[in-house]
N, C-alpha and C positions, 0 to 999 in steps of 0.2 A: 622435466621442467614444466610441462604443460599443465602436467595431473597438478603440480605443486604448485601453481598460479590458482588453478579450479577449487583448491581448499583456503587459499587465501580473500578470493572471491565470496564462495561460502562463509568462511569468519567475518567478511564484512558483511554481507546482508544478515547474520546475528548480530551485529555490532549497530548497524541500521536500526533493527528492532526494540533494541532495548528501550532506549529514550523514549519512544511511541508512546505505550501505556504508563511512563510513569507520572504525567502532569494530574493524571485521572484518580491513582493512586495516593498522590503527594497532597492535593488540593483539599480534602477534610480534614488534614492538617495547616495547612499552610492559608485556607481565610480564616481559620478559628487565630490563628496566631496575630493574625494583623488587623481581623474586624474588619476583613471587606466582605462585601458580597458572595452569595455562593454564584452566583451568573457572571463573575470577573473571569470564571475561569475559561468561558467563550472568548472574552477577548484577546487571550494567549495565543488560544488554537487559533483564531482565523488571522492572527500575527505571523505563526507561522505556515497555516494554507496560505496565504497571500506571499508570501518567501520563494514555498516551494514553487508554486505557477510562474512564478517570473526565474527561477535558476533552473526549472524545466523548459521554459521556451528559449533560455539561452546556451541549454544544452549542446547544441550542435556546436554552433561558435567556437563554445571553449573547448570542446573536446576533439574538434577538430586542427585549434591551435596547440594546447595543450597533449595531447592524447589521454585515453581513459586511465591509465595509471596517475598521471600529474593529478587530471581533476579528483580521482578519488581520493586521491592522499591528502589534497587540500581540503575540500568539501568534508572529511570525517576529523582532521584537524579545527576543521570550524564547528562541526558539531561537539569536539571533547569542550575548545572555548567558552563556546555559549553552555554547558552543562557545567563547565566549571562556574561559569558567573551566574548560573543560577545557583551554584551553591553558597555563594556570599553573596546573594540580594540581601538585601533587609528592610528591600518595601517592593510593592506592588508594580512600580512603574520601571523598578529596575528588571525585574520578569518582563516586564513588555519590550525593555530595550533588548537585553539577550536571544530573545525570542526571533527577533531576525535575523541576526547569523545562524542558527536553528535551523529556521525553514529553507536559506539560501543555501546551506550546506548539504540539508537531506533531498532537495529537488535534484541536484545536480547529480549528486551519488546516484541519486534513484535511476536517473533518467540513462546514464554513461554505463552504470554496468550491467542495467537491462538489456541494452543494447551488442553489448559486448559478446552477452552471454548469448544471444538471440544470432550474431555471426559465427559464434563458433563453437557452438557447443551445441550438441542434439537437445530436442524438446524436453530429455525425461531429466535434466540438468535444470532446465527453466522452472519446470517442477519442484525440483530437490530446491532452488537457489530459495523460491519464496517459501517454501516448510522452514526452511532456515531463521528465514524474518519473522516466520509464526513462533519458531523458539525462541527468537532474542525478545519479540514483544511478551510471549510467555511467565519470560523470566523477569522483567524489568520488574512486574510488580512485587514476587517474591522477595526481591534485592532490596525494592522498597520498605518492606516489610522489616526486614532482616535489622533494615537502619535507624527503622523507628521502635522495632522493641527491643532493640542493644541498647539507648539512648542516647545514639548519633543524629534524632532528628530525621524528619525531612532532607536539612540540606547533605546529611554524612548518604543518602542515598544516593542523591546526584553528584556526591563529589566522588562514589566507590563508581559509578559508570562513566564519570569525567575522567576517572584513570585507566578504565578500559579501554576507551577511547583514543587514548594520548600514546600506550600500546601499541595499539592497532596500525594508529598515526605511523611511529617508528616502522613497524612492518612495511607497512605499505610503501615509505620511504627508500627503506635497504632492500627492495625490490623491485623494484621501479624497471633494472634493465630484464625483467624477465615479461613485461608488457612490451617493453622494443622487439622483443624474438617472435612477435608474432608477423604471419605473413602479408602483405600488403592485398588489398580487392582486387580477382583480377577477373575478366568477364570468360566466358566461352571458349576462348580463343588464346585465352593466354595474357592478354595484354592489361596491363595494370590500368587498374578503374581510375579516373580522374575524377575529382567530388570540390564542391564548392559548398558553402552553406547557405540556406535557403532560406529566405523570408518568411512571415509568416502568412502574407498575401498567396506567395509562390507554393508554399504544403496547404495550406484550404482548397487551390487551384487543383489539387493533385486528383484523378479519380479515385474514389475511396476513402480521402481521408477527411472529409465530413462524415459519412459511415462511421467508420472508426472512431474518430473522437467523441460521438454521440456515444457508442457502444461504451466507453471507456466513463461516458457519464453517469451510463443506466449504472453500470455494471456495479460503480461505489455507491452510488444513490440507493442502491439495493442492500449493501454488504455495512455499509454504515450506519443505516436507518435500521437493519439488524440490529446491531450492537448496541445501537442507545438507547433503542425504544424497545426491543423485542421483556426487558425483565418489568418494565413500566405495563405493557401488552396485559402479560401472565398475571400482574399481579391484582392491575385495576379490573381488566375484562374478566380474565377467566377466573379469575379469585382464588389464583397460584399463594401461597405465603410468599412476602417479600423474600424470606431469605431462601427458600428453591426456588424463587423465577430469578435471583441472581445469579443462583448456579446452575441452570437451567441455561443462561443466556450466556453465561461464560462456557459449557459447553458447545455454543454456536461458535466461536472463537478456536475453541479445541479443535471441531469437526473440522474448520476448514486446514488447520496443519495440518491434522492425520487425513486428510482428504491430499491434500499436496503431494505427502511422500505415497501417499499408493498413487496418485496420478503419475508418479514420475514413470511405474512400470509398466501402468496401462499407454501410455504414449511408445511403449515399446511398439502395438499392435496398430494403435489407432495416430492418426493425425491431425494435427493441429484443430480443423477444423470440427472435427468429427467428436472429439471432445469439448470443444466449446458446446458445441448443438446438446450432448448428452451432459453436461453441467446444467443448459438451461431448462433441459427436460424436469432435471435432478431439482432445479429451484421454483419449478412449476408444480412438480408434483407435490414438494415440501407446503406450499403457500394453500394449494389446493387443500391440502388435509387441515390443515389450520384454519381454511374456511366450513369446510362439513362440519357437521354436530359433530365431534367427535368424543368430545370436551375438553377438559385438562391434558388428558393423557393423549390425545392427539395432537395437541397443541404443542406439546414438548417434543413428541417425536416431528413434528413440521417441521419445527424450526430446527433440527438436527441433521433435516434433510438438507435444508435450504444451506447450510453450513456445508453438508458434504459435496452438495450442488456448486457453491461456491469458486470451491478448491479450484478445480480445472479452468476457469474464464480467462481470470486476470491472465494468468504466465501464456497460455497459450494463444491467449490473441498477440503477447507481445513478441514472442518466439515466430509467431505467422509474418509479424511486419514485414522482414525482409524481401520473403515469398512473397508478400504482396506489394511491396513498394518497390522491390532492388535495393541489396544491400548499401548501393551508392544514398540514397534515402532516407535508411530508415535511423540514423541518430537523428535524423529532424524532425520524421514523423514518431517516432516515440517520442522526443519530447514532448510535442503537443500534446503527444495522446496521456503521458502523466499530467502537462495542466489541466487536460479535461478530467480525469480523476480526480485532479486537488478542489476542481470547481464543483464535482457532483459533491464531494466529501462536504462541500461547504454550506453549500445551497440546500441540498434535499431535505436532512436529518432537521434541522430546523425547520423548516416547512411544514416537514409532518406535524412538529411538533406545535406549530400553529392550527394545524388540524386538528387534531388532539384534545388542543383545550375549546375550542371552539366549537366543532362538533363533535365528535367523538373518539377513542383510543382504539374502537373496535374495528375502526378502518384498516388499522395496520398490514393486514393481510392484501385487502383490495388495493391501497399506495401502490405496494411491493409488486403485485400482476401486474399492472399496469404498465411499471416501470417496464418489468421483466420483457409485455408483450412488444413496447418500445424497441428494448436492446435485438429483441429477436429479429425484429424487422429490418433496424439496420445490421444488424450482423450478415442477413442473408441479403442485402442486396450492396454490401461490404466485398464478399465472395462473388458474388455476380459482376461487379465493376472491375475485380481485377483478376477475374479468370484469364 
């Protein structure tokens, strides 16, 4: 029954992924259709970054009242809602309204099965769980695809993942008592942990967990700023063709899946931390070749690096929580630490992008060290605070 919860878990962080990439996919359809703006499509995303940060700080709450089975069922039933009502908007501001059950659904999911995973599953699972999310997001765009050249449109895309969704829903529903069979915290000695949830005054208080949620900042300010900027990078600076620096930068995207599932084996040897340190090596060394002369052909394998560099951060800082907070803890402190991800996701990638136009594209590399040397500092004195 265990194993058969853990593949259930897994279908939900593909089910997590898919929605992700398809607003990016759908949107060269969807303002040619309605004559808005191509820059409307920011106000979507940070409709739903603003979602997630507030159904990730109130993570502990519900899932403490609720337990992680309730909240996931509900939280991916809001996600099937909101994908269905995107598939019968028929203007702009109806996408805006859906858009917040979205983010309030995916914060909470995000935040309750990380966590879950991170108490009772070894690292090389944490591993495996986000390769998963790197599938579901993988594919969302093909599905996309699939719905706009059959001539279902746009919305027949999000209405084929609004019923994956609504699937899953049911699953996760007709399962529910195999999340009660798990066993209660108990400490050292046998005795059953007692846990309250924690303000957010009381987790900043905690030693560590400013460390942490910095790290949690770099970490997306680095992996995000990737993704938007890196085919923009290749095509202005290096004088990449648009059409290989987009497939150039969509294998940054590939790297860090296929970077996840070998990480899940290398956590057989190595530990949490010891992989995080050899990720930021992996996304040092990447940034580093992309600053040398190298040219073109540097440039693409940097940023393939920086992708396999990736893989290992995110899961294993959050698989470490426990160990560094006590398991009594740490659905509070991973909450926060996914709002600090929703907040770098939100803040950085923009920013550069004011850099960019303002001074120059060619920065992209220096941004990204910068960041990098940030996350490193709090990471190691993250480890230091709660040795």
């Amino acid at each position: 029954m265990f194993q058969l919860l853990l593949v259930i878990i897994y279908i939900s962080f593909i089910s997590l992924g898919l929605p992700d990439s398809l607003l990016g996919s759908a949107w060269p359809s969807i303002y040619r259709e309605w004559n808005v703006p191509i820059s409307y499509a920011g106000i979507i995303s940070m409709i739903i970054a603003f979602g997630t940060i507030i159904s990730s700080l109130q993570s502990d709450r519900l899932t403490r009242r609720l337990g992680t089975g309730k909240v996931t069922a509900i939280s991916v039933g809001m996600t099937a809602a909101a994908l269905f009502g995107f598939s019968v908007s028929t203007s702009f501001w109806m996408l805006c309204l859906w858009a917040v059950p979205y983010g309030l659904g995916a914060g909470s999911v995000d935040a309750s099965l990380n966590n879950y995973v991170a108490l009772h599953y070894k690292s090389h699972h944490m591993s495996w769980l986000h390769c998963m999310w790197g599938l579901g997001a993988t594919a969302g765009p093909y599905i996309m695809n699939f719905a706009l050249t059959g001539g279902m449109g746009w919305t027949g895309g999000y209405r084929i993942i609004s019923v994956l969704q609504v699937f899953l829903t049911l699953i996760l529903v007709f399962t529910l008592p195999l999340w009660k069979g798990r066993p209660t915290l108990t400490d050292e000695n046998g005795r059953e942990i007692q846990t309250g949830s924690l303000s957010l005054k009381e987790i900043i208080q905690i030693p560590g967990a400013k460390e942490v949620m910095i790290c949690f900042f770099c970490y997306c300010a680095v992996e995000q700023t990737a993704i938007l900027w890196a085919s923009s990078y290749l095509h202005l600076y290096r004088g990449i063709s648009s059409e290989t620096a987009a497939r150039f930068a969509g294998l940054f995207f590939i790297g860090i899946t296929a970077g996840r599932a070998l990480s899940g084996f290398i956590t057989m040897k190595l530990n949490d931390v010891q992989m995080i340190r050899m990720g930021q090596c992996l996304i040092g060394l990447g940034v580093l070749i992309m600053i040398l002369p190298f040219g073109q052909t540097g440039s693409l394998a940097g940023l393939i690096i920086i992708g396999l560099g990736c893989a290992p951060v995110y899961p294993c800082i959050i698989h470490s929580t426990p160990a560094h907070f006590g398991a009594e803890r740490s659905q509070a402190v991973i909450g926060v630490q996914m709002a600090s991800a929703y907040v770098g996701t939100l803040l950085m990638p923009p920013l550069f992008g004011l850099i960019a136009n303002h001074i120059s594209v060619s920065l992209f590399p220096f941004y990204m060290l910068a960041i990098l040397i940030f996350m490193i500092v709090m990471h190691e004195l993250l480890v230091k605070k709660t040795a």
